[in-house]
C-alpha positions as CSV (number, residue, x, y, z in Angstrom):
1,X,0.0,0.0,0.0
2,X,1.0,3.6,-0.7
3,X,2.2,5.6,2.7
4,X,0.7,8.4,1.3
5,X,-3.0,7.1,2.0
6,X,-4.9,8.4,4.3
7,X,-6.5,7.1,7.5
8,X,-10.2,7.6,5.6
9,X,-8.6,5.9,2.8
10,X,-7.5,3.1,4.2
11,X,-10.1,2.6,6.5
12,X,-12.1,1.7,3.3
13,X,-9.9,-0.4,1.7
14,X,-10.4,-2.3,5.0
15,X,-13.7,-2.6,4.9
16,X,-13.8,-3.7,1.5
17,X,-11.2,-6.8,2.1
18,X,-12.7,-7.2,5.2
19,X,-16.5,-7.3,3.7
20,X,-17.1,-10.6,3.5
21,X,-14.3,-12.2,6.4
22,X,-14.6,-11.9,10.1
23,X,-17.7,-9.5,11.6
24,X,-15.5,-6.9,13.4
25,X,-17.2,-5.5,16.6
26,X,-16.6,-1.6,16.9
27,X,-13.7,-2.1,19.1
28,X,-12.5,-4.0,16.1
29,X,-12.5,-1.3,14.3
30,X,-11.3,1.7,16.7
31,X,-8.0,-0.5,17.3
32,X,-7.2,-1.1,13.4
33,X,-7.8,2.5,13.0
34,X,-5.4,3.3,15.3
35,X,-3.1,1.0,14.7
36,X,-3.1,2.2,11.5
37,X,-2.2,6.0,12.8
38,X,1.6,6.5,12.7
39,X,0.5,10.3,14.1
40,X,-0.6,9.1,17.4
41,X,1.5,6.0,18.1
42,X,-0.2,3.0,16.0
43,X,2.9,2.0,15.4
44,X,4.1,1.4,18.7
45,X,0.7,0.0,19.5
46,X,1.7,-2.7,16.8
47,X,5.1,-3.4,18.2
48,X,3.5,-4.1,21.9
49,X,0.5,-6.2,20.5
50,X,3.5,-8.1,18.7
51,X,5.3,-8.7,21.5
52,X,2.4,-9.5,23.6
53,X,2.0,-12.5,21.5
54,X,5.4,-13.9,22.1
């Protein structure tokens, strides 16, 4: 995927993969849009969630 996209724009893209997968509760959705956010931290939030799992 392109950095440049925004959060809108990849929220849809999401949706769209996502369409007919896994029903995503709203807290679902809140976490992959932040997660997604480089501007507030998403990307640290994806590092602890990764190493969480371990």
């Amino acid at each position: 995927m392109d950095k440049e996209l925004t959060i809108d724009e990849v929220t849809e893209i999401f949706i769209r993969i996502n369409s007919q997968g896994a029903k995503l509760n709203q807290s679902d959705f809140a976490m992959s849009k932040i997660a997604a956010n480089v501007k507030y931290g998403g990307n640290e939030l994806r590092k602890a969630s990764l190493r969480g799992r371990s």
